[in-house]
PLY file of the C-alpha trace (Angstrom):
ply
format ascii 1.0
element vertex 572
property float x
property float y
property float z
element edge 571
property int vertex1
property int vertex2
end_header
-10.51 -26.68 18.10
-11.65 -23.11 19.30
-12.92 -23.70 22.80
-16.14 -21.50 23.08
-16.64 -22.31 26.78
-13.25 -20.51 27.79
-14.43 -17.04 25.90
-17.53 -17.31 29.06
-15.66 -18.98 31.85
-12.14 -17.14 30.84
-12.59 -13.53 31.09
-12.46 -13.58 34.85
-9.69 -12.34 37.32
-7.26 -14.78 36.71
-7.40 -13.34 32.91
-6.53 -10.30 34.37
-3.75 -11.44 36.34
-2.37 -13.29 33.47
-2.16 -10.49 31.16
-2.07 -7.32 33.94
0.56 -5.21 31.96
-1.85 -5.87 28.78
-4.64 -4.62 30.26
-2.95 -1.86 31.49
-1.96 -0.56 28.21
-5.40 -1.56 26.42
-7.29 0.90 28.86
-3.97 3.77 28.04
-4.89 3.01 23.99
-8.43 3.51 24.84
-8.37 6.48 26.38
-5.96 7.95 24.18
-8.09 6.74 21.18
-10.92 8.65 23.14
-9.18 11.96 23.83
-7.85 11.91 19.86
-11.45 11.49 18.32
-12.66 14.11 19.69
-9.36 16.58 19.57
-9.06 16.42 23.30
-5.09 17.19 23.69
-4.05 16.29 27.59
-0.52 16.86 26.14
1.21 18.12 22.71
-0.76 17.04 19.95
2.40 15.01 17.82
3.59 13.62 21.58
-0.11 12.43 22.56
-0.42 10.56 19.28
2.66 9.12 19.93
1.83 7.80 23.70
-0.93 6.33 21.52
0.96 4.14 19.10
3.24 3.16 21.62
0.22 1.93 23.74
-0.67 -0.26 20.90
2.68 -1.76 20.10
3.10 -2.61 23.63
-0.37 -4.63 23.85
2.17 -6.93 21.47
5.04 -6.86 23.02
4.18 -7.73 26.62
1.38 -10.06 25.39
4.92 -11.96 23.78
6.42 -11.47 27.03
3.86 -13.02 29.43
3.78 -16.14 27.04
8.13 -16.41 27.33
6.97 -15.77 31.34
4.82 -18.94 31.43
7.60 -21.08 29.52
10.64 -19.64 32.23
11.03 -19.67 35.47
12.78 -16.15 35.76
13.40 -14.02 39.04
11.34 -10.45 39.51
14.94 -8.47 38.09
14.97 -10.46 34.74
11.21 -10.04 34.35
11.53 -6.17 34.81
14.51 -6.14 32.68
12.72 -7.95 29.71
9.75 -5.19 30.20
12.16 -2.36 30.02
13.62 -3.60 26.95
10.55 -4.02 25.34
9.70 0.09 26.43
13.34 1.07 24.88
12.54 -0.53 21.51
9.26 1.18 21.61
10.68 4.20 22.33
13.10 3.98 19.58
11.11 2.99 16.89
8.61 5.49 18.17
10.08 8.61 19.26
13.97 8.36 17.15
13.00 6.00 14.01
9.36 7.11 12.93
9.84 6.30 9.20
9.95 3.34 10.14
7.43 2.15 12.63
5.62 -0.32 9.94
8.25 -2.56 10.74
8.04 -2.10 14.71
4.04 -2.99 14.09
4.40 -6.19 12.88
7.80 -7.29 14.68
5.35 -6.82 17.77
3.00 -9.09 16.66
4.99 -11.29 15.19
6.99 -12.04 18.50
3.37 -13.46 20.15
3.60 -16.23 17.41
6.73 -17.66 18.77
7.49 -16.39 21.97
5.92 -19.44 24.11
8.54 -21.65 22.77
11.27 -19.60 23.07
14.37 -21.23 24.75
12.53 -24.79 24.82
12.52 -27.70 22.48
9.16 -27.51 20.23
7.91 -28.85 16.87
6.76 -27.26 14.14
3.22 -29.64 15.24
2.81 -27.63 18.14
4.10 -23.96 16.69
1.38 -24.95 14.26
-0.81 -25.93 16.72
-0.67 -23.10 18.71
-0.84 -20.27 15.96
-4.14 -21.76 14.39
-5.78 -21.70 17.75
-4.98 -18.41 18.18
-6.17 -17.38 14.72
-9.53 -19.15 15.39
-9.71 -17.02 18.73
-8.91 -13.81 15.99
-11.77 -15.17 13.75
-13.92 -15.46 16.21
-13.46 -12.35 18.69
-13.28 -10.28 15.29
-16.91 -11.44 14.35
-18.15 -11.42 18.15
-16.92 -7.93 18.32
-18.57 -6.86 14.93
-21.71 -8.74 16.22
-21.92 -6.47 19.31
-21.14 -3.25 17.50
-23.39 -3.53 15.13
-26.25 -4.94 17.82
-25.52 -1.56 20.14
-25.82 0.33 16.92
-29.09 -0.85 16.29
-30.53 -0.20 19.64
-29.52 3.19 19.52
-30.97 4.10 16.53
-34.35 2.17 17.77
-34.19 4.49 20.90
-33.54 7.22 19.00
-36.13 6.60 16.74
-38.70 5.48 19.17
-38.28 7.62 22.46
-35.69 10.57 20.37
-33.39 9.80 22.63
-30.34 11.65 21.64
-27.73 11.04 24.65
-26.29 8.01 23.03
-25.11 9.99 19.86
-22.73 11.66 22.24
-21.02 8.46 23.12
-21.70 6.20 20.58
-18.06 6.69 18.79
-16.88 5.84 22.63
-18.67 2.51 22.64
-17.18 1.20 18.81
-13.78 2.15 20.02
-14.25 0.54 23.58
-15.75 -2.35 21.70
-12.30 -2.48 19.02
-9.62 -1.71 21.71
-11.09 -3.63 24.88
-13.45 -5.88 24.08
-12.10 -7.22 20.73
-8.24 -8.10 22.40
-9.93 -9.44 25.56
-11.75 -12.09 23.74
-8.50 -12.92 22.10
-6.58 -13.29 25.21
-9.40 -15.68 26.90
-8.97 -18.48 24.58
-4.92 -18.12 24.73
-4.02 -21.88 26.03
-2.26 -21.85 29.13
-0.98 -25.49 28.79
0.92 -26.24 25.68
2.02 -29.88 26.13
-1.18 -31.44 24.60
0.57 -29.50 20.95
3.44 -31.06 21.05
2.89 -34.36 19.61
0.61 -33.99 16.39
-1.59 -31.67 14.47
-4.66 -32.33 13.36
-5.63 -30.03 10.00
-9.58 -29.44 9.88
-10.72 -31.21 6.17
-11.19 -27.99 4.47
-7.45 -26.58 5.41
-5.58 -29.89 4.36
-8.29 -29.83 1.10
-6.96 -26.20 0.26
-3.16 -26.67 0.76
-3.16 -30.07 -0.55
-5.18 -29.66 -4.06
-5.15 -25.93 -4.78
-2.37 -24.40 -2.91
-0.03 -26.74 -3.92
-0.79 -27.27 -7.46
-1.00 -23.64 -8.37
2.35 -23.02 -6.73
3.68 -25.53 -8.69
2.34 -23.84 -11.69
3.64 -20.51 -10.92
7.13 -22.00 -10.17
6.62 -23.40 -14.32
5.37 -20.03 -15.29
8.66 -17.87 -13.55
11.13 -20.70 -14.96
10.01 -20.05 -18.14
10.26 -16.07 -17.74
14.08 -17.03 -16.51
14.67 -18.62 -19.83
13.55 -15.95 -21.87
15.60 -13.36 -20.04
18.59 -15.50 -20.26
17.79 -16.05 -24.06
17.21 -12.84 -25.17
19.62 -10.94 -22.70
16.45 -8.27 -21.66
16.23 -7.01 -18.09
13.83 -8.25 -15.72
10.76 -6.11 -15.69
10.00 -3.41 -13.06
7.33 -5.86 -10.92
9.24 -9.23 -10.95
10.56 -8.47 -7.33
6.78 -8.30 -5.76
5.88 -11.32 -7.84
8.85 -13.23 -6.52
8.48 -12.64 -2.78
4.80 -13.19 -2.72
5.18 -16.62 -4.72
8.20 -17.08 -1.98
5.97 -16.22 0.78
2.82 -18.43 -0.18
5.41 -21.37 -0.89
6.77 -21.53 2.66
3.19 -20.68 4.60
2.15 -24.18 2.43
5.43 -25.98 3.00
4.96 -25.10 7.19
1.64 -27.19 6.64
3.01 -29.99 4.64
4.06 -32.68 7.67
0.99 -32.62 8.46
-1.05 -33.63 5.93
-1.79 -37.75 6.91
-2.07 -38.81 2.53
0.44 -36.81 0.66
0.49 -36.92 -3.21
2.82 -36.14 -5.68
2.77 -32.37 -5.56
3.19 -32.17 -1.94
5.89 -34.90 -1.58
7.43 -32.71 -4.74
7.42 -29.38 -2.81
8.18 -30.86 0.28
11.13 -32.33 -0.69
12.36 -30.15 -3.57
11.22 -26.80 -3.52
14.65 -25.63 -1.13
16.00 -26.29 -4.39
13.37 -24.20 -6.48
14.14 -21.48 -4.66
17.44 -20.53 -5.45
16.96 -19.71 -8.96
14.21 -16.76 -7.94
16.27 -15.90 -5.37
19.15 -14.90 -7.93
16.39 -13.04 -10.04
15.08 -11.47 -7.34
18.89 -10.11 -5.97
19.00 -9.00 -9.71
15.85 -6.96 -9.91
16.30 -5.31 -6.53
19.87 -4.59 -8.03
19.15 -3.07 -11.29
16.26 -0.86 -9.49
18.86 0.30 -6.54
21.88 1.03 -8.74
19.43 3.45 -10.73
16.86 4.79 -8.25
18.58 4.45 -5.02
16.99 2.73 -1.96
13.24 3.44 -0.94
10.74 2.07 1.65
9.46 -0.23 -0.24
12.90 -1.49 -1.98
14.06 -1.86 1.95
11.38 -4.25 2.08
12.33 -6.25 -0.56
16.06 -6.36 0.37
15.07 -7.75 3.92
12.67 -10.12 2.15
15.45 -11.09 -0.24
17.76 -11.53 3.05
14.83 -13.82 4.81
14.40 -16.07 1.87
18.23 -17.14 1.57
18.36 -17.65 5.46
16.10 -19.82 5.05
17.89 -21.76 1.73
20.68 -21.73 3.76
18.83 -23.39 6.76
16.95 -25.48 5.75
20.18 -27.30 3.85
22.09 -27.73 7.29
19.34 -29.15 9.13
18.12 -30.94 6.77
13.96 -29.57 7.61
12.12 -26.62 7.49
11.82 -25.87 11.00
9.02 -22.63 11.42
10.28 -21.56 14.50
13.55 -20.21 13.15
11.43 -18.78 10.50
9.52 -16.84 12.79
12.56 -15.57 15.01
14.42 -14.54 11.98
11.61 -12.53 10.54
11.22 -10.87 14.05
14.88 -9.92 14.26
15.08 -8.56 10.37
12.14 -6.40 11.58
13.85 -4.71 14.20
16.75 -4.41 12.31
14.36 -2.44 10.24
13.01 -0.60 12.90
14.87 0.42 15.56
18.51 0.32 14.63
21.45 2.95 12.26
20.25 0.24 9.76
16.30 1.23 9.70
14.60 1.22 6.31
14.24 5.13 7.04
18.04 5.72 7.40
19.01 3.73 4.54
16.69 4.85 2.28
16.78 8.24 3.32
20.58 8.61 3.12
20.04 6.72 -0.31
18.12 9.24 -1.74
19.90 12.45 -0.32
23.08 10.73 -1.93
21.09 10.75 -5.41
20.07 14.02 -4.98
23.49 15.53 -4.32
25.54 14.01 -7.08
22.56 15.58 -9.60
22.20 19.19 -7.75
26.40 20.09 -6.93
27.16 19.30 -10.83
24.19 22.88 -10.74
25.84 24.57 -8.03
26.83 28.33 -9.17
29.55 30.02 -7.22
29.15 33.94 -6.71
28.94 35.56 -4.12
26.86 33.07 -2.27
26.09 29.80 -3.78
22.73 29.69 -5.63
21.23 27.39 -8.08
19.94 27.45 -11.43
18.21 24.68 -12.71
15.98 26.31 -15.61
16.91 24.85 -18.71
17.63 21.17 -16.83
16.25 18.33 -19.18
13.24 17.21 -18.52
14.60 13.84 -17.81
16.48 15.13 -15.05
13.91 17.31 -14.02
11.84 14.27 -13.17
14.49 12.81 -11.60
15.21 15.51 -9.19
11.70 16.01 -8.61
11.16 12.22 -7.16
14.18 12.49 -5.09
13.38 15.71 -3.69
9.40 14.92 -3.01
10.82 11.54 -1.42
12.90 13.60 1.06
10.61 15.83 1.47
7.75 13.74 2.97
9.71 12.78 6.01
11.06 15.24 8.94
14.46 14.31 8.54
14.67 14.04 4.86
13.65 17.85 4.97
16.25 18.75 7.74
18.76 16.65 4.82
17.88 20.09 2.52
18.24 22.41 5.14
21.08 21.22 6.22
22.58 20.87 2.57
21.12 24.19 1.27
21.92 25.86 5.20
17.88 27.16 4.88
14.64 26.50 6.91
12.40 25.07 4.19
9.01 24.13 5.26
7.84 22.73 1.89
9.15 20.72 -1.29
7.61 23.72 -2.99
10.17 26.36 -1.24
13.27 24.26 -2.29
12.03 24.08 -6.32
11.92 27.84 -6.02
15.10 28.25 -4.31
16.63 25.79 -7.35
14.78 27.86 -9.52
13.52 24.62 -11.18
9.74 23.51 -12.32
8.79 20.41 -10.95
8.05 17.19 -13.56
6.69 13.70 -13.31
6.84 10.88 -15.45
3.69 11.91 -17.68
5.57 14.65 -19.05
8.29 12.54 -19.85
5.26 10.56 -21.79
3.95 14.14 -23.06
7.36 15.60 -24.95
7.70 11.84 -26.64
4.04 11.89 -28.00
3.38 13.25 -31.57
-0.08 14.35 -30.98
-1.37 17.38 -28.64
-1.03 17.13 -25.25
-2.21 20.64 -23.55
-5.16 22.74 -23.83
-5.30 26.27 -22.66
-8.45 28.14 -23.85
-9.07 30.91 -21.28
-11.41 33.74 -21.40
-12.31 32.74 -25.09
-15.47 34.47 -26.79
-16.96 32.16 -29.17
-19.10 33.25 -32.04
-22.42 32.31 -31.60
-24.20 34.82 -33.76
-27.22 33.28 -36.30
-27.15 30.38 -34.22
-30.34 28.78 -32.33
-28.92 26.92 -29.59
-25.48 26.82 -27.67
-24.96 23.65 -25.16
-21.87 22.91 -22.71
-20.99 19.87 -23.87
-18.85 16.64 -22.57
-18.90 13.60 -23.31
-16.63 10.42 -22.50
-16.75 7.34 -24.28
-19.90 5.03 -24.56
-21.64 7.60 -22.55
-24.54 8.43 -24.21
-26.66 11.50 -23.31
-29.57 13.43 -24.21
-30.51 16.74 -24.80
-33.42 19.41 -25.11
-34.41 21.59 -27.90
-37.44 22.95 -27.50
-39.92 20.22 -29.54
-36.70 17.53 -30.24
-34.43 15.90 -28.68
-30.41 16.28 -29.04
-28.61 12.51 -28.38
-24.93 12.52 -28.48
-22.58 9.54 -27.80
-18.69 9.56 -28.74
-18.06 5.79 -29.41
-14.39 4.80 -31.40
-13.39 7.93 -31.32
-15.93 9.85 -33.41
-18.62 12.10 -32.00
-21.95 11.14 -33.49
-24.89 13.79 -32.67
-28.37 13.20 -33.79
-31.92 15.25 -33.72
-34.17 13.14 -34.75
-33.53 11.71 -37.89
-30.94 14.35 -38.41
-27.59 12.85 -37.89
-23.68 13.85 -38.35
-20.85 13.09 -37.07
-17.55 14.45 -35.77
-13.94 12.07 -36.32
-12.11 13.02 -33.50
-9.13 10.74 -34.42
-8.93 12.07 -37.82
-9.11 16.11 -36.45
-6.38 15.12 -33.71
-3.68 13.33 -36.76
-4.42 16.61 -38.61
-3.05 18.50 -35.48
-0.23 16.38 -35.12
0.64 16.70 -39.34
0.64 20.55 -38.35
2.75 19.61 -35.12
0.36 21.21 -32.76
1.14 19.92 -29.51
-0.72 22.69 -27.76
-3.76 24.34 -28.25
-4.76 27.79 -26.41
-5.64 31.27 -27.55
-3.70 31.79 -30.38
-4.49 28.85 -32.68
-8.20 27.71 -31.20
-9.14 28.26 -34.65
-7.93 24.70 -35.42
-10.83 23.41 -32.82
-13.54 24.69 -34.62
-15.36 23.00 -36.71
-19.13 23.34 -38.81
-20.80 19.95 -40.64
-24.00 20.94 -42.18
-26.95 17.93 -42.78
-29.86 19.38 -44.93
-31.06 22.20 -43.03
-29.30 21.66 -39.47
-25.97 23.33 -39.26
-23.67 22.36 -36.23
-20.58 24.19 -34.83
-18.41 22.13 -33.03
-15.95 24.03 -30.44
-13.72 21.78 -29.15
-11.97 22.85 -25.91
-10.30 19.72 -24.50
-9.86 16.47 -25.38
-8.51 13.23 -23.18
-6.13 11.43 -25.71
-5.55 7.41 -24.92
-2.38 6.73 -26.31
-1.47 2.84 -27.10
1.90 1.06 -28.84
0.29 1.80 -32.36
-2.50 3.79 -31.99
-4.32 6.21 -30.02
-8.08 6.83 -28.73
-9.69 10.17 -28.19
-12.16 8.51 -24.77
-13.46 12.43 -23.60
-14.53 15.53 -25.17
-14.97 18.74 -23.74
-16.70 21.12 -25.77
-19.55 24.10 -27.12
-21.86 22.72 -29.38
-23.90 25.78 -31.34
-26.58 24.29 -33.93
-28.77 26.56 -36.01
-32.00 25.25 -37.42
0 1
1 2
2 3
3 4
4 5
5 6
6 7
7 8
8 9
9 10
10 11
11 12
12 13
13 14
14 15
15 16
16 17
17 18
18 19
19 20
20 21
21 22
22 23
23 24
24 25
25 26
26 27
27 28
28 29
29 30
30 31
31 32
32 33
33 34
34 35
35 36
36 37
37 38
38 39
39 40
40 41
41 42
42 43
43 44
44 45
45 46
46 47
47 48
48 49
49 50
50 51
51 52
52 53
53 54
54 55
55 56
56 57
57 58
58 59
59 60
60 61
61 62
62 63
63 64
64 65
65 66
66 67
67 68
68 69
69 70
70 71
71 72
72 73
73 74
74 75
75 76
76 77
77 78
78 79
79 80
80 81
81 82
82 83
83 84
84 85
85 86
86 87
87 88
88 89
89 90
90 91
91 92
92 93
93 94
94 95
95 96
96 97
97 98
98 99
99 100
100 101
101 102
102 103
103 104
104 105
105 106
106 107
107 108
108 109
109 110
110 111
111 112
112 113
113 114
114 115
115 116
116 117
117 118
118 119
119 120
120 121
121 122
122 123
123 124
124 125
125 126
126 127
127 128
128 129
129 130
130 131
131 132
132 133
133 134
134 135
135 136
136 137
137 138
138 139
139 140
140 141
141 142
142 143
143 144
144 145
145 146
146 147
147 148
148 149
149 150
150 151
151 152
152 153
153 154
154 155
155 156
156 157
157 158
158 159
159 160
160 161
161 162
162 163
163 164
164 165
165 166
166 167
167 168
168 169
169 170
170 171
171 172
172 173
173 174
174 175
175 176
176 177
177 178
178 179
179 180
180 181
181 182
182 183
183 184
184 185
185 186
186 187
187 188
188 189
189 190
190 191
191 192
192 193
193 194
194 195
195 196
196 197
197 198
198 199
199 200
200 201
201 202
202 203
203 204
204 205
205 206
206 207
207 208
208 209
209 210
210 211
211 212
212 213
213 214
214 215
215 216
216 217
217 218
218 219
219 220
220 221
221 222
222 223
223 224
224 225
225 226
226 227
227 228
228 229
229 230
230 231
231 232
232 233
233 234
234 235
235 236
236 237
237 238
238 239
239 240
240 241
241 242
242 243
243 244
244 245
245 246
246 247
247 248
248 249
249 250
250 251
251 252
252 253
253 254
254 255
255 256
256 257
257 258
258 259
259 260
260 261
261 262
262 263
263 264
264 265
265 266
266 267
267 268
268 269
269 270
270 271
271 272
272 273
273 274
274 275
275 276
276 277
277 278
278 279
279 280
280 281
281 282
282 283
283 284
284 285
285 286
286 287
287 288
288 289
289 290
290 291
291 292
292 293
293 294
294 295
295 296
296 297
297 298
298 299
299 300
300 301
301 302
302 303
303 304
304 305
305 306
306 307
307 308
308 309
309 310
310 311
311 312
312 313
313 314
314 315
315 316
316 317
317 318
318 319
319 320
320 321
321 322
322 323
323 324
324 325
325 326
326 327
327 328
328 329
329 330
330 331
331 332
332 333
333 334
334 335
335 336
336 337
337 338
338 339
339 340
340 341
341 342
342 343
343 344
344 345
345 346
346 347
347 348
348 349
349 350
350 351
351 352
352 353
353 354
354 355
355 356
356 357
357 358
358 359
359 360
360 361
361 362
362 363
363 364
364 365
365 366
366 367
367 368
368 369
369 370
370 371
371 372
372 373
373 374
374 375
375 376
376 377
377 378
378 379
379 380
380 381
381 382
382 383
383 384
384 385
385 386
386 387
387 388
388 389
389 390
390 391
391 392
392 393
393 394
394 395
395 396
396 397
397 398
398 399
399 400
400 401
401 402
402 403
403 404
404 405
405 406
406 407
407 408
408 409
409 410
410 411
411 412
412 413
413 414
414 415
415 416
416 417
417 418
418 419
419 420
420 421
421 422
422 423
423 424
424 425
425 426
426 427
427 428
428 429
429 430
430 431
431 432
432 433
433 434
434 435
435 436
436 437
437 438
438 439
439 440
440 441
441 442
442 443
443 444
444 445
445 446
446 447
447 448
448 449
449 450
450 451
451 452
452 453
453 454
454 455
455 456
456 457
457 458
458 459
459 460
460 461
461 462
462 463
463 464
464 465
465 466
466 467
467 468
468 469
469 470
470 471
471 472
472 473
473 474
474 475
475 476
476 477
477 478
478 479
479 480
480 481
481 482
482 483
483 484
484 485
485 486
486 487
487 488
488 489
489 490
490 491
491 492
492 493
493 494
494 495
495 496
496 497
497 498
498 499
499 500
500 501
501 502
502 503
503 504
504 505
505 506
506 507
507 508
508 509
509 510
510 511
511 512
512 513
513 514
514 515
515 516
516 517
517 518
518 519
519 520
520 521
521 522
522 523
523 524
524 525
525 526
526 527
527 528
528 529
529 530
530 531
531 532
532 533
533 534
534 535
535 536
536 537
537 538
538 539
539 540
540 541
541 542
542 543
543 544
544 545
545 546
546 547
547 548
548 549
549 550
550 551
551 552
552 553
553 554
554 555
555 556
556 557
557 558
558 559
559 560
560 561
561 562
562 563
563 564
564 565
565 566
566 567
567 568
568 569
569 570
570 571
């Protein structure tokens, strides 16, 4: 249980003394959070930021280090040594491997989980133990923190309102970030247990935690498992590749299967779905495992290695370690979990095999098999990629808009096209290539018009009473004035309907947009917006529709028209 007396009779020196090198960089994240909102630059702007994020991944990593500390019994050159390790990974993934400092985040974090068992014999009961009490001390600084920021809040505005006191406006930013970078980690830290002996032996799951992971987590997961068998089948059956999102839907199943399984000893009454998983589900695994290698294979062979591919890939890597593991030892055992992840992560990180280098490298591969079969040899090399498909085009264009977001995927272009680009924008010039995405790909299959261009078009309005701007999207309906009545329009399956008072006609948008398509107009501008007008007379109201745009839903089958844009002239 969370021991609310500690978060009083805690934060005292000794917390201090505990934790020193903690504290120490809390107060350097502070201030640096300080001096960045309000564009105070001690140093270079890019360098200052980076002091910044290296403050905050080092509140993780020597947090994990004091908790290996209290576990070892380790002279004052090993305990330095361990700190300046922990300031040459930061600087690595901070200063050399900034692509990927996602990874660097979480491996930080993640080492505090494990790190006061580290070279002793534990139990997944006390790992267990240990992690939900610090979670509970999360829970509870989060909502203490969020308390007090939101009860300073409201006395400032009540002196402000009250006496105008201003002065507090000036600082109050100050206070919410003092409150999230001090306040919020220090109540953390005070409920951290110094003595972990008492976890050891047994865990005791509150009602509502065993409740959840015995009759919903577990059942669900078991239906999932049922549901992805059966998608197995009916790729093997019908010989069809895996679709695009199978990977994420995988590892997340994956995932939430081993949080429940680390849970599962210690649930006092098992039933049959947690005996099932408990004892089974290693071998469950290994049939999404192969899928998953598939998918991730069929999507790298023909798109090359990204960010979040590198994810899956080390996911993909953690999952069989722990197949593989768990068969030898014959248990699950959390700690190795843990560790493994951590190590995958820095391998991710900090190392020639980051997710930035890799993917990076991946794509700058792609691009240069598809650009040197382009290459035109003159006098100096140039490049004309004009009349490129459009399916390469968008090709090209996600490779190069990939590099291009990184620093060294741009000094890749540079290097490759010996130029000083600053911009993705420069290098499709220098190509002498038009940039494409997928929709267009969508756009030159589709039979029915996909561009308007109506610029600086008169429209004749002459003899007619009223001209209105109108748009209108679907199941929108809106109203209108004409002098003594009242205009409604609403465009509802596709036809326009327009009504003053009784008056009513109608406009099928569906039907006007097939008769473009049996004319193959695929684009509308200057020199054919005669097809876009058109005049329905009811009685003695005359209407002149004018269409300028239209948003065209297109389905397997079918098609919606769910926005017009257009003049409306109506004589009376």
């Amino acid at each position: 249980m969370l021991n609310f007396k500690s978060f009083t009779n805690s934060i005292s020196k000794e917390l201090f003394f505990r934790f020193s090198f903690v504290f120490v960089f809390m107060i350097l994240c502070f201030f640096l959070a300080v001096f960045e909102n309000n564009q105070i630059y001690l140093l270079e702007q890019k360098l200052q930021g980076k002091l910044f994020l290296s403050s905050f991944i080092l509140i993780g990593f020597t947090l994990a280090i004091y908790l290996y500390f209290e576990r070892r019994n380790l002279d004052k050159f090993k305990k330095i040594l361990f700190f300046l390790v922990s300031l040459l990974i930061v600087y690595l993934g901070v200063f050399t491997y900034e692509d990927s400092l996602l990874y660097l985040i979480f491996a930080a974090y993640l080492s505090i989980t494990f790190s006061n068992f580290s070279n002793i014999k534990s139990s997944n009961y006390s790992i267990l133990s240990f992690n939900m009490q610090i979670t509970n001390s999360v829970v509870f600084a989060f909502f203490s923190s969020f308390i007090l920021g939101i009860g300073i809040k409201v006395i400032l505005l009540t002196l402000k309102y009250l006496f105008s006191l201003t002065f507090f406006d000036l600082i109050s930013d100050e206070i919410m970030i003092f409150i999230s970078i001090v306040i919020f980690p220090t109540l953390v830290l005070a409920n951290i247990p110094k003595n972990i002996e008492p976890l050891k032996n047994s865990l005791k799951l509150k009602k509502a935690v065993e409740l959840l992971i015995k009759n919903i987590l577990t059942p669900l997961i078991l239906i999932y498992t049922i549901i992805l068998y059966a998608y197995f089948i009916k790729i093997i059956i019908i010989q069809e590749l895996p679709k695009g999102d199978l990977s994420w839907m995988i590892c997340i199943f994956l995932s939430l299967a081993i949080f429940v399984k680390a849970f599962l000893k210690s649930i006092k009454e098992q039933s049959i779905f947690t005996n099932f998983i408990d004892k089974y589900f290693i071998y469950l695994m290994i049939i999404p495992i192969i899928f998953l290698d598939i998918a991730i294979y069929i999507r790298v062979s023909e798109y090359g290695v990204t960010q979040l591919r590198y994810c899956l890939i080390i996911l993909s890597i953690w999952f069989s370690f722990l197949v593989v593991l768990e068969f030898i030892k014959k248990q699950f055992c959390i700690k190795s979990s843990l560790v493994s992840m951590f190590l995958l992560l820095l391998v991710a990180s900090i190392t020639p095999l980051s997710s930035s280098n890799i993917s990076l490298n991946s794509q700058f591969n792609r691009f240069k098999k598809v650009i040197e079969k382009y290459e035109i040899s003159n006098d100096k090399t140039k490049y004309n990629l004009k009349d490129l498909s459009l399916k390469k085009r968008v090709e090209l264009t996600s490779i190069i808009s990939y590099l291009s977001r990184s620093k060294k995927g741009m000094q890749f272009l540079n290097e490759f096209f010996n130029k000083n680009f600053k911009t993705k924008l420069e290098v499709f010039k220098y190509i002498n290539m038009k940039e494409a995405y997928s929709y267009n790909v969508k756009r030159e299959k589709s039979k029915y018009v996909q561009e308007f261009n109506l610029y600086n078009l008169a429209y004749d309005s002459k003899g007619y009473d009223y001209v209105l701007n109108l748009a209108s999207s679907n199941n929108n309906e809106k109203e209108y004035k004409l002098d003594d009545a009242k205009l409604k329009i609403v465009l509802k399956d596709s036809i326009l309907n327009l009504k003053i008072d009784n008056n009513t006609i109608s406009f099928d948008l569906k039907e006007i947009v097939k008769n473009w398509a049996k004319k193959n107009i695929k684009k509308i501008d200057n020199s054919n917006y005669k097809e876009t007008i058109f005049i329905r007379k009811n009685k003695n109201i005359e209407y002149k529709l004018n269409i300028q745009s239209l948003s065209i839903n297109e389905k397997e089958d079918s098609f919606e028209v769910d926005y017009i844009n257009s003049i409306l002239m109506i004589r009376r």
